[in-house]
C-alpha positions as CSV (number, residue, x, y, z in Angstrom):
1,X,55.0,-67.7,23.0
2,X,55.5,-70.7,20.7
3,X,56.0,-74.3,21.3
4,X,57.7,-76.5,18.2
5,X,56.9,-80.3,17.7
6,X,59.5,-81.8,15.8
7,X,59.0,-85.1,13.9
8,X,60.8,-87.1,11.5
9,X,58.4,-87.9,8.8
10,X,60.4,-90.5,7.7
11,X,60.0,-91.9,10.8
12,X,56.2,-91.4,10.8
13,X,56.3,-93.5,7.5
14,X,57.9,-96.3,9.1
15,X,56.0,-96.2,12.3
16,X,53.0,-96.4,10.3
17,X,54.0,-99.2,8.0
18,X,51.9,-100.4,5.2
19,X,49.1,-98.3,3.2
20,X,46.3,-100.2,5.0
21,X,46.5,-98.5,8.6
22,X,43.8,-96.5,9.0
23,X,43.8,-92.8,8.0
24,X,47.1,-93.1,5.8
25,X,45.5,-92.8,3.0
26,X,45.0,-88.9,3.1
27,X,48.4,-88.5,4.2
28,X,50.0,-90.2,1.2
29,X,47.9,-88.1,-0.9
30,X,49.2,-84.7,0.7
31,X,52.9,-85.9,0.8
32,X,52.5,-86.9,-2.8
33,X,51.3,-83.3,-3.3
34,X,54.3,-82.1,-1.8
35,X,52.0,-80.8,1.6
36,X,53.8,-80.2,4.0
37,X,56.7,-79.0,2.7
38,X,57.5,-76.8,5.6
39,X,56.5,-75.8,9.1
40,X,53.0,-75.4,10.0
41,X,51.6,-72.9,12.8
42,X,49.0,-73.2,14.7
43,X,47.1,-70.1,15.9
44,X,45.6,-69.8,19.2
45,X,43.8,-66.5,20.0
46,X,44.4,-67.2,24.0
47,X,47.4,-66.6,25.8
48,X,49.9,-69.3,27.4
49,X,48.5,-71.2,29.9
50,X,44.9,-71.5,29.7
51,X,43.0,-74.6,29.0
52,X,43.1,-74.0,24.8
53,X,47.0,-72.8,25.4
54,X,47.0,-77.0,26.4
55,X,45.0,-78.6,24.0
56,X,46.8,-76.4,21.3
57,X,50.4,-77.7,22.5
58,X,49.0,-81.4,22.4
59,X,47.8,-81.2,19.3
60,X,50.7,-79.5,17.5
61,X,53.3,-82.2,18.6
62,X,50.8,-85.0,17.6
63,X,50.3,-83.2,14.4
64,X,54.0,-82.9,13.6
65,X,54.7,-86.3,14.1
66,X,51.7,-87.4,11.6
67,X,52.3,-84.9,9.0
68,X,55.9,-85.2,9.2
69,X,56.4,-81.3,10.1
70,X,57.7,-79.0,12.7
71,X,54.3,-77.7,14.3
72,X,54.4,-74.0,15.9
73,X,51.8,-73.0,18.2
74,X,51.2,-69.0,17.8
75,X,49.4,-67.4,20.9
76,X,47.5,-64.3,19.3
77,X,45.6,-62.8,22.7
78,X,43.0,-60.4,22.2
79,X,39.2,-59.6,21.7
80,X,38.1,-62.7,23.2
81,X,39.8,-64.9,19.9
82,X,38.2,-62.7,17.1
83,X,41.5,-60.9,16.3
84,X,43.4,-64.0,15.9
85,X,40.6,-65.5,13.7
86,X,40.3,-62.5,11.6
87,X,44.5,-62.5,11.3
88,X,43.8,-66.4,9.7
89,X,41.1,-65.6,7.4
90,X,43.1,-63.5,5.5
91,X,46.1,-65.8,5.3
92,X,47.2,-68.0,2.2
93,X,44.4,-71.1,2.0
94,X,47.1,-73.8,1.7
95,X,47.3,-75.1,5.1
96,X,50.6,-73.7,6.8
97,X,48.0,-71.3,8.8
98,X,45.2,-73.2,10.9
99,X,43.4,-72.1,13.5
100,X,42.6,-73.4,17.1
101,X,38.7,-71.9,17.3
102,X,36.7,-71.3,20.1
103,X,32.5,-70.8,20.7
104,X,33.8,-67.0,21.5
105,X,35.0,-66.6,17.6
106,X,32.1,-68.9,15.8
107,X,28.9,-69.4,17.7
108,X,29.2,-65.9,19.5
109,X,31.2,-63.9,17.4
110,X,28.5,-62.4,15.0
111,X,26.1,-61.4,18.2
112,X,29.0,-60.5,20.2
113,X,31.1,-58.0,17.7
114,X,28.3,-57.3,15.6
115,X,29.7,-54.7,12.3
116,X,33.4,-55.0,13.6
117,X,34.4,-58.4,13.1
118,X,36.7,-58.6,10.5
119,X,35.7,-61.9,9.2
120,X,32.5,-64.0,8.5
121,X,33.1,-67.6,10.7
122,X,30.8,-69.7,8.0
123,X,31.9,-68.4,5.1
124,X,35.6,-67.7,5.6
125,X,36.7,-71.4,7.4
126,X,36.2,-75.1,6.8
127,X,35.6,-76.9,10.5
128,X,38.2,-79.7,10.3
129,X,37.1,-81.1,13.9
130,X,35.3,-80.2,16.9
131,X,37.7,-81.4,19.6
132,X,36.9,-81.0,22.8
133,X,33.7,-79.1,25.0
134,X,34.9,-77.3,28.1
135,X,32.1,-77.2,30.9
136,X,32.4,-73.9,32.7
137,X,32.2,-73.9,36.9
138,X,31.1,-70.9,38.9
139,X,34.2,-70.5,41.1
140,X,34.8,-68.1,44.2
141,X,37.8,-66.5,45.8
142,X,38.2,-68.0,49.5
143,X,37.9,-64.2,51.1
144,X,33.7,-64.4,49.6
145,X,32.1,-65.3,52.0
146,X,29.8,-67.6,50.5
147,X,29.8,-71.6,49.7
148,X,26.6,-71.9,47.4
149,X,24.8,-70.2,44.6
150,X,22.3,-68.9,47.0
151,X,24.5,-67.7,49.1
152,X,25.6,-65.7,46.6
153,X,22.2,-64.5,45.3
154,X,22.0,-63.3,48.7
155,X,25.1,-61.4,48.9
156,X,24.2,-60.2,45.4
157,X,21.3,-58.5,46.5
158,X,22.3,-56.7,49.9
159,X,25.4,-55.1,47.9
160,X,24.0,-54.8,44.1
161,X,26.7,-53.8,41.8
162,X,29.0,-54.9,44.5
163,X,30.3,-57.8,43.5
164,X,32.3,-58.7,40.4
165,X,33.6,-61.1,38.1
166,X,36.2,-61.5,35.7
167,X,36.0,-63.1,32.1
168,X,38.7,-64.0,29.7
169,X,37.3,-61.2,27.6
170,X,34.6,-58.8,26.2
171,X,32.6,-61.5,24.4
172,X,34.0,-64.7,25.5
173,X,32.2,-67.4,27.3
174,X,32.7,-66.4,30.6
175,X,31.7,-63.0,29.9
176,X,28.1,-64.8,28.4
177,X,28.0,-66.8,31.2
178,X,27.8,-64.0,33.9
179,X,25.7,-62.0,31.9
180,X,23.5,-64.7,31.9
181,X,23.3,-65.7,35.1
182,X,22.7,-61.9,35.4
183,X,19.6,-61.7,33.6
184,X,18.2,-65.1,35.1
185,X,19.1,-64.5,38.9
186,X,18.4,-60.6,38.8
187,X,21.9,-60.4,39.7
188,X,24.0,-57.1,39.0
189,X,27.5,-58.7,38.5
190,X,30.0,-56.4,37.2
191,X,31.8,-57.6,34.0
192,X,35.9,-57.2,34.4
193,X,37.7,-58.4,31.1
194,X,41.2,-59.9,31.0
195,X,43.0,-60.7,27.6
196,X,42.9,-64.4,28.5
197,X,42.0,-67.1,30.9
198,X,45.4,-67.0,32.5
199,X,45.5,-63.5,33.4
200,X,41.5,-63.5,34.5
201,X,42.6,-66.5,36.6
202,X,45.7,-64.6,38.4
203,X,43.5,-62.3,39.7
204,X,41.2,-64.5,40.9
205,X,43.9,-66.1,42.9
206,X,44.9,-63.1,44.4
207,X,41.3,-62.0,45.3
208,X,41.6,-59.0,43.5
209,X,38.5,-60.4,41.7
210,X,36.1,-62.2,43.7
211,X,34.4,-64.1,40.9
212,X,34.8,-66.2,37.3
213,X,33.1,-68.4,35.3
214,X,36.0,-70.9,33.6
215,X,36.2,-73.8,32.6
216,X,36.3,-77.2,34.7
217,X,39.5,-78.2,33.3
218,X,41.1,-75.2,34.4
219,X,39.6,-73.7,37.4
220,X,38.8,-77.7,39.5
221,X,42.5,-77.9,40.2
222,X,42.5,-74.9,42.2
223,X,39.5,-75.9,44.0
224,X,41.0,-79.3,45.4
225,X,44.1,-77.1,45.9
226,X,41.6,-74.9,48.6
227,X,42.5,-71.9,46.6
228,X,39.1,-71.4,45.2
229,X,35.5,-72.4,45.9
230,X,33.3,-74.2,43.6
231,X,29.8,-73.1,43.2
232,X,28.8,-74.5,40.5
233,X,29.0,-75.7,37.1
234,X,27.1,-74.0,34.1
235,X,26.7,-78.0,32.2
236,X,23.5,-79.3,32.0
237,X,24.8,-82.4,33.6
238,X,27.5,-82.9,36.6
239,X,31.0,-82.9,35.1
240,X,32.5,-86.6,35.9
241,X,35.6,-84.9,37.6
242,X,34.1,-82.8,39.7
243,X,30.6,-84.6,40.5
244,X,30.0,-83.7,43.8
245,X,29.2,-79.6,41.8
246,X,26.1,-79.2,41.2
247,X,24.6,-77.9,38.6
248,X,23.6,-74.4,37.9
249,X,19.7,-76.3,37.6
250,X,20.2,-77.7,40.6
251,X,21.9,-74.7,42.3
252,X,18.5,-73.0,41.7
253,X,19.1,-71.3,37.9
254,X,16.3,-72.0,35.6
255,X,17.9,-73.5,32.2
256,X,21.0,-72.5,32.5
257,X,23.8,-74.3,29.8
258,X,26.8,-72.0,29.1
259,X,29.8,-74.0,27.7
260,X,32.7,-73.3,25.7
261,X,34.4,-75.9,23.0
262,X,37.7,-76.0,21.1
263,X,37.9,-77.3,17.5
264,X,40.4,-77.1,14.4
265,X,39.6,-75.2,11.7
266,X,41.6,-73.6,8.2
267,X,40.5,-71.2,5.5
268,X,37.7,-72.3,3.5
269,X,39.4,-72.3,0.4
270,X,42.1,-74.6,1.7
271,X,43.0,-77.5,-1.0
272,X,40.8,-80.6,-0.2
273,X,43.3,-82.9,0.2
274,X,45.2,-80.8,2.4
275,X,41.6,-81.0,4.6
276,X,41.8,-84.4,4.8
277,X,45.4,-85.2,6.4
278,X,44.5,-82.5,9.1
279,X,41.0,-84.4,9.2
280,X,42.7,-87.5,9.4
281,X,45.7,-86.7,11.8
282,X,43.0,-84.4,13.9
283,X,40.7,-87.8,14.4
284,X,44.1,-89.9,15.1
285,X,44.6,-87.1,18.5
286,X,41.6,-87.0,19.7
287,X,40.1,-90.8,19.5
288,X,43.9,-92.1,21.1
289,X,42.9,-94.0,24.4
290,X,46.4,-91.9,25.7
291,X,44.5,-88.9,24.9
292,X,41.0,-89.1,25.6
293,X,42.2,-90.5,29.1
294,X,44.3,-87.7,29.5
295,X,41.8,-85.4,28.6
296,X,38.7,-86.7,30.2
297,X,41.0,-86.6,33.1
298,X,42.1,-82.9,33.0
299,X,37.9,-82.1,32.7
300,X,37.7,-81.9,29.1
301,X,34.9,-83.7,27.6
302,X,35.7,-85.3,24.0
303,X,34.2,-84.8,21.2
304,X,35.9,-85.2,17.8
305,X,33.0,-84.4,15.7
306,X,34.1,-84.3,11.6
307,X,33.5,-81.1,9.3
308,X,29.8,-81.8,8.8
309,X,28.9,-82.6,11.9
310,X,31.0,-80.1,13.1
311,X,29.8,-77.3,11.2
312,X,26.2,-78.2,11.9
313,X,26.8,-78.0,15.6
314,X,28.1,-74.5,15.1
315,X,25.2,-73.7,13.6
316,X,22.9,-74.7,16.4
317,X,25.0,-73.0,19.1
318,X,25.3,-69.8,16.9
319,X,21.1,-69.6,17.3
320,X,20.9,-70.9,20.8
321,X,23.6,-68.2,22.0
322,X,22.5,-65.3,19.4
323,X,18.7,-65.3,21.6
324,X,21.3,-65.8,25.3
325,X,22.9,-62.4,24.2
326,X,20.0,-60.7,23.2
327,X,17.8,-61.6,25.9
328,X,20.6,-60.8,28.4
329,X,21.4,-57.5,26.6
330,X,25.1,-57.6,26.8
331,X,27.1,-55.0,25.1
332,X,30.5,-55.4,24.4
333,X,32.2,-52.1,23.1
């Protein structure tokens, strides 16, 4: 599936007006470079219709009216991201293929895939922006008969390997999540993967699946629909949306912080001054009041961390979940 933004650039230009707005600079210095001459696609290893299928389709029309291009978003479902990311690596470093990242493909990846991922997430990308972090709630299918993480520790242990849950994918957050939660609570969930948060969702709906850990943004509606019941959320903090959840702390789960988070990234060896329009027109999306209030109200928290800063948070999360997996002992063949 692919959605197309389609700006005028010339309209940009005179939207924008003289060369002392903020952040025109690096796009005169790409357009004078003759970047972008032609559509650019965005790759999203998630299928339609999960919380990164919506961030991705905001940010390509906001980046095809600033850089004056048509913006395709590219769902690439599969492996929990990694497939997609590996598919980017290897394409041309000139900044017509940029990537939509996840903690599954950077800060898990390398514990999670181990010898088989086809790409190294330091070496072989340049973090443009850390965009948004995606809190993760504990949710339950209305036929469970439980209403509280206890209750459900409870239920857990009379029926052990009863019980399961479904993740957007071997690896993915979600997947980490219930591992963890595992290995803390002495639970025996049983992992189900789906290519996806929509799909994992759908059967969560249906009660085919009792259980998922996904993200606030994407699983709250369905709780103040009735279709679902929240149990939790996995933040270490109570998520401003949904703040009568507890936390998984407060729910009785030792030190338990399991989150996801969504940021732009594009080859390493991508031009410099190509980096810095996407850096620029990246920081123009996400620090927008008409954004952040949009977001912040969907359940997303805002970030917008730049490349260093980015980077070095990647760094920290890639330790801090390499000892979660290891200690949990999740395998994901």
């Amino acid at each position: 599936m692919s959605y197309t933004a389609r700006p005028s650039r010339r309209r940009f230009l005179a939207a924008t007006g003289a060369a002392g707005i903020t952040g025109l600079a690096p796009f005169t210095r790409a357009f004078a470079q003759g970047y972008p001459a032609r559509p650019v696609r965005l790759v999203n290893g998630f299928p339609a219709g999960g919380a990164g299928d919506t961030i991705a389709r905001m940010l390509a029309a906001h980046l095809g009216q600033s850089l004056g291009q048509p913006v395709v978003v590219e769902n690439r479902p599969g492996a929990s991201g990694t497939i997609a990311a590996g598919q980017v690596a290897k394409a041309d470093p000139d900044g017509y293929t940029i990537y939509l990242g996840s903690a599954s493909e950077f800060s898990h990846a390398r514990s999670a895939m181990g010898s088989r991922l086809a790409y190294n997430p330091e070496s072989d990308f340049h973090p443009i922006r850390i965009l948004v972090r995606l809190p993760l709630m504990l949710v339950a299918h209305p036929s469970l008969s439980v209403s509280t993480v206890k209750q459900l520790l409870d239920l857990a242990q009379s029926k052990p390997g009863a019980l399961n849950y479904a993740s957007f994918g071997n690896g993915s957050t979600p997947h980490i999540a219930g591992e963890v939660f595992n290995l803390k609570t002495g639970s025996k969930l049983v992992h189900v993967p789906y290519k996806g948060s929509a799909p994992a969702m759908t059967d969560v709906l249906a009660g085919r699946v009792p259980l998922i850990f996904d993200t606030v943004a994407y699983s709250y509606p369905h709780v103040k629909a009735g279709a679902l019941k929240a149990l939790a959320v996995a933040s270490d903090r109570r998520v401003p949306l949904a703040r009568e959840i507890p936390t998984m702390v407060e729910a009785g789960v030792p030190d338990f912080r399991i989150e996801s988070w969504l940021g732009l990234f594009c080859q390493a060896k991508t031009p410099p001054f190509v980096v810095e329009a996407l850096s620029a027109a990246s920081s123009q999306f996400i620090n927008s009041v008409e954004t952040r209030s949009k977001l912040e109200g969907m359940g997303f928290i805002v970030d917008g961390a730049g490349p260093d800063v980015a980077r070095a948070f990647i760094q920290q999360e890639t330790v801090r979940m390499s000892k979660l997996i290891a200690d949990s002992g999740v395998r994901f063949e």
